[in-house]
C-alpha positions in Angstrom: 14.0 59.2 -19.8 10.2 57.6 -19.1 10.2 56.5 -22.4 13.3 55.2 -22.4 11.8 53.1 -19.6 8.8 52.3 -20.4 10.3 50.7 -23.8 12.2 48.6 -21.3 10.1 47.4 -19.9 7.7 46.1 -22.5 10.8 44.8 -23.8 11.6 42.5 -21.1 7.5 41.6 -21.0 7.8 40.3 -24.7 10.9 38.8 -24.2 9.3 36.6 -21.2 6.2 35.6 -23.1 8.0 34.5 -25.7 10.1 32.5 -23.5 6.9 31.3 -21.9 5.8 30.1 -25.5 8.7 28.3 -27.0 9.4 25.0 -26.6 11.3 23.9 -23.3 15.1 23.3 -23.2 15.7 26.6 -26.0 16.6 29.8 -25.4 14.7 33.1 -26.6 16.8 35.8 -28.7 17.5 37.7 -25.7 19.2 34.7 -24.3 16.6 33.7 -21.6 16.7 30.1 -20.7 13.4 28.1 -20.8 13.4 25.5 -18.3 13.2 21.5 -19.4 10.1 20.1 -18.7 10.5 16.9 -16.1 9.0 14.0 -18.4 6.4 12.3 -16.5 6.0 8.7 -15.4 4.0 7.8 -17.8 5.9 9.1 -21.0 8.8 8.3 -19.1 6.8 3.9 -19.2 5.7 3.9 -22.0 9.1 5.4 -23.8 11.2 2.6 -22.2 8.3 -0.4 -22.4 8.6 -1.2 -19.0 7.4 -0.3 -15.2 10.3 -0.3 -12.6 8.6 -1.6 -9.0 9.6 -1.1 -5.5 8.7 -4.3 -3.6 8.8 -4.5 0.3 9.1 -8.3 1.6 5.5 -9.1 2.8 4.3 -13.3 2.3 2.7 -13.9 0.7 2.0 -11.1 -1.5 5.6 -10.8 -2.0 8.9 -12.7 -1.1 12.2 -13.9 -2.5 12.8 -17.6 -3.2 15.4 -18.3 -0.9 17.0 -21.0 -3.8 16.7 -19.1 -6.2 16.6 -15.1 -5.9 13.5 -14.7 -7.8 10.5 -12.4 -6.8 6.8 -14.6 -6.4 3.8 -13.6 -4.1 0.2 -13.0 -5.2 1.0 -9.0 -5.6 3.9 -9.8 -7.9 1.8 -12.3 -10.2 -0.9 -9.7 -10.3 1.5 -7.3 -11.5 3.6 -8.9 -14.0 0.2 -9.8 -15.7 -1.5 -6.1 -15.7 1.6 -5.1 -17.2 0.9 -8.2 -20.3 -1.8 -7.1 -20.5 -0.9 -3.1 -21.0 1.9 -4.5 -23.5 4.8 -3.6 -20.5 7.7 -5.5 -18.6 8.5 -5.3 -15.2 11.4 -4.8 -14.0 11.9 -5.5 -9.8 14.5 -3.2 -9.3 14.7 -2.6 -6.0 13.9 -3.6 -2.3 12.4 -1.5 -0.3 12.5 -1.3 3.2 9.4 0.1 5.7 11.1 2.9 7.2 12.2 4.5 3.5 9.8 3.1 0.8 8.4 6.5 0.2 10.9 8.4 0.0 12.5 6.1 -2.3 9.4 6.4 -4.5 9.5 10.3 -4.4 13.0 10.5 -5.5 12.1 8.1 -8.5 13.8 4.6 -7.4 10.8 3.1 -8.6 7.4 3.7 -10.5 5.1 2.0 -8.7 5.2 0.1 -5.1 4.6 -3.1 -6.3 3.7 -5.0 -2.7 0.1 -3.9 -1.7 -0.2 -1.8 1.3 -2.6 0.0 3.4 -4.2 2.9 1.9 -4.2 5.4 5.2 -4.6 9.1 5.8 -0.8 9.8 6.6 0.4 8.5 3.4 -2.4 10.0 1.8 -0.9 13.3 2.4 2.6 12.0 0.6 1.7 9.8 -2.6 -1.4 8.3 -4.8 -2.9 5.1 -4.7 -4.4 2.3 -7.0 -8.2 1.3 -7.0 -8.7 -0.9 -4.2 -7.3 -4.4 -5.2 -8.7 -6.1 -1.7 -9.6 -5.2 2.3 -7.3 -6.7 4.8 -10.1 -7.4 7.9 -7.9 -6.9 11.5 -8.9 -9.2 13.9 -8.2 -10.0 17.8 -6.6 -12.5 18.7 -6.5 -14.1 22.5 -5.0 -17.4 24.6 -7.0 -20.5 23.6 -7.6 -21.3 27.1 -8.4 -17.5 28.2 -12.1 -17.3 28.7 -12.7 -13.9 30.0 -13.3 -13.3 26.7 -15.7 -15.9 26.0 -19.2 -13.1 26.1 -16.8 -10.5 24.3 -19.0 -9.8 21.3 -17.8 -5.9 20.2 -13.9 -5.3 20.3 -14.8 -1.9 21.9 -15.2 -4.1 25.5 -11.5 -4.8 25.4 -10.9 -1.3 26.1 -10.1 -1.7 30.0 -7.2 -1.4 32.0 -7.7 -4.7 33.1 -6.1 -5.9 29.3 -2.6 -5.8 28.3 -2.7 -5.1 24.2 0.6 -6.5 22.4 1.6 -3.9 19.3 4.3 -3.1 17.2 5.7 0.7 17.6 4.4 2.6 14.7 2.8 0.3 12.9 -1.1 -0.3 12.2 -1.7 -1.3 15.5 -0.7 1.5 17.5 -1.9 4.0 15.2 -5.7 2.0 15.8 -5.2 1.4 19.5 -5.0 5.5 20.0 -8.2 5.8 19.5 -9.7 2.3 20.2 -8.1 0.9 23.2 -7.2 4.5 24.8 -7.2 3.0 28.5 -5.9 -0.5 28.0 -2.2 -1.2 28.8 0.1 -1.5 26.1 3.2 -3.7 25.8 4.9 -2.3 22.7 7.9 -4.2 20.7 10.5 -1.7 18.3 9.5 -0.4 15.0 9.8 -3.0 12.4 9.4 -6.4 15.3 7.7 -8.9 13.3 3.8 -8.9 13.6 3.9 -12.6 14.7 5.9 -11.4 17.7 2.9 -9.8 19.1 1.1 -13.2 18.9 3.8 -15.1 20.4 3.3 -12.4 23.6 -0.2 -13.4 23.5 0.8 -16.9 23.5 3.5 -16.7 26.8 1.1 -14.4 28.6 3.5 -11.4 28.2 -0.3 -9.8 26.8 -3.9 -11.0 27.0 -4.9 -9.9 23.4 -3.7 -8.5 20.1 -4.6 -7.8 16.7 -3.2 -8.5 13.5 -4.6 -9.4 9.7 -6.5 -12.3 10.0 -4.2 -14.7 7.5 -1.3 -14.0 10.0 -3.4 -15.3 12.6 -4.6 -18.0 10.5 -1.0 -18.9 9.6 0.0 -18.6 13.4 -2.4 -21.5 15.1 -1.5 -23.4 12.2 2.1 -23.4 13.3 1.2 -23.3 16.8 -2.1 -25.5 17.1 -4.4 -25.1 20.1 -2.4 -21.8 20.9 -4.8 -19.1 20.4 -8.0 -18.4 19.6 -9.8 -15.2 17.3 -12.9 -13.5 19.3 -15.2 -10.7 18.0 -15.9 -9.2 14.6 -13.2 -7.4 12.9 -11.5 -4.7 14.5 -11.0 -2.5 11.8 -10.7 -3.0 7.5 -7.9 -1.6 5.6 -7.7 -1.1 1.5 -4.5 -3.0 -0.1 -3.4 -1.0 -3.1 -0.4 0.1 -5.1 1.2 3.3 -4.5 2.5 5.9 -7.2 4.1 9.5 -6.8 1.7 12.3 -6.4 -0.2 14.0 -9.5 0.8 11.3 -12.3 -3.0 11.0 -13.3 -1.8 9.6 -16.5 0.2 6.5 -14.9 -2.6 5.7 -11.8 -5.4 5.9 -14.5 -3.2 3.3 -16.7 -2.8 1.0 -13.6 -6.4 1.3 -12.2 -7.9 0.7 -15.7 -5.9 -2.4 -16.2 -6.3 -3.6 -12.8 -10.6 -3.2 -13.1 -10.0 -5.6 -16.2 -8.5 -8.3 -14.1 -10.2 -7.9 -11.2 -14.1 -8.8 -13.4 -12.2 -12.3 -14.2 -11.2 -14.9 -11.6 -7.7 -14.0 -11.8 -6.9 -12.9 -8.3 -9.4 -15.8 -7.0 -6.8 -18.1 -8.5 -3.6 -16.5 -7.3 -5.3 -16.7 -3.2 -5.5 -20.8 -4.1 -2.3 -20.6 -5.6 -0.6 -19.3 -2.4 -2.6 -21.2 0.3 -4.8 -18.1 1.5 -8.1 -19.0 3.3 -11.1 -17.8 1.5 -12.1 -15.5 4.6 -8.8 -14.1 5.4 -9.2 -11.1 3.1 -12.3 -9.2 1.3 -12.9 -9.5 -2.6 -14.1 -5.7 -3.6 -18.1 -5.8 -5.0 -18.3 -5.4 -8.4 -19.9 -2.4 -9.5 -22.8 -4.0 -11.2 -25.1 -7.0 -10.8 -26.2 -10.2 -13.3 -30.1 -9.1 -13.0 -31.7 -8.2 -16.2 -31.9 -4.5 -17.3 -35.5 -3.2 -17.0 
């Protein structure tokens, strides 16, 4: 009876490494289903020629022509020509929305977020990002005609109950003012408001201050002249990048390889002229190397 057994049961052991060894999708000669490998993003590219992108509405990096339907912004002319240049089409298959664009990503709606966004710790944890493509500088942003803040030099002194911060419910700005402006009072506007709104409350004294990217503000006192007024250094820097699922290595090497090419040209220079961005409204990353002689 123990041999009997023990026969068994290094029957079952070979049948398993064989099923461990043949290819996936067949079946061993005891019948045991081998599971079908999930292609990969990559295979799964460069098999159909193309990469499908999630774009969330963000001028001008990306928006719809209202006449016309079609997808422009500086994000979208970046990435139709990394994919020329990686011998790829594009294909802008769906809109996604702030509340869902991960989860649409994870479930394989698209390939690759193809509006840049900040690269943070929370979505660390969920999904992969590009190389850094450029830093988004947050600044603050008061009343023209407020000068209690004229001797404000460090954005650290706005931290006072004495200020009333403007800030959008889960978005950048509360998740800095946490930890930044702990004892100031907050008037907060739903998830998903418009950042502009929070300079408008600046504007009709509903808040003393806010902060927001600095081409928003830009964009905002050119609308609005003599409104407000930008004070201090920058608040705080975010990376712009793409984001990808998890663990495809194969795809975010691709992407970051061909975005390092365009990023040593003037390419991305161009597209900021293109769109009417101020020189000073975001960062250029340093490339990794200098024009000095070798020794």
């Amino acid at each position: 009876m123990k041999n009997i057994f023990v026969s068994a049961l290094v029957a079952a052991i070979v049948s398993i490494g064989f099923a461990v060894l043949m290819p996936a999708g067949h079946k061993t000669s005891s019948g045991v289903a081998v599971p079908q490998q999930a292609e990969s993003v990559y295979d799964r590219v460069m098999r159909a020629g193309k990469i499908r992108c999630g774009y969330i509405i963000h001028r001008p990096f990306v928006f719809v022509e209202p006449n016309t339907g079609v997808v422009k912004g500086i994000t979208h002319d970046l990435v139709e020509e990394m994919a020329k240049r990686l011998s790829l089409n594009v294909e802008w298959v769906l809109e996604a929305g702030w509340a869902t664009f991960i989860d649409d990503l994870k479930i394989g709606r698209y390939d690759l977020l193809c509006t840049t966004i900040y690269a943070n710790s929370a979505r660390a944890r969920r999904v992969d990002f590009s190389r850094d493509i450029h830093y988004s500088p947050l600044t603050v942003w008061v009343r023209a005609d407020d000068h209690r803040f004229d001797d404000i030099n460090d954005p650290d002194e706005l931290n006072s109950p004495a200020f009333t911060l403007s800030m959008v419910d889960g978005s950048a700005q509360e998740i800095l003012s946490r930890y930044r402006f702990d004892e100031v009072k907050k008037h907060s506007l739903p998830e998903l408001s418009p950042i502009s709104d929070t300079l408008m409350d600046v504007q009709y004294k509903k808040a003393d201050f806010t902060f927001v990217e600095s081409f928003y503000g830009y964009d905002f006192v050119l609308n609005n002249p003599g409104s407000l007024k930008q004070i201090t250094s920058p608040l705080h820097v975010f990376p712009n990048v793409l984001m990808m699922k998890k663990g495809e290595d194969s795809f975010k090497n691709m992407i970051d390889a061909s975005l390092t090419e365009i990023m040593a040209t003037s390419f991305i220079d161009k597209l900021y002229e293109r769109y009417g961005v101020p020189p000073d409204a975001y960062y250029r990353p340093v490339l990794p190397y200098s024009k000095e002689k070798s020794l």
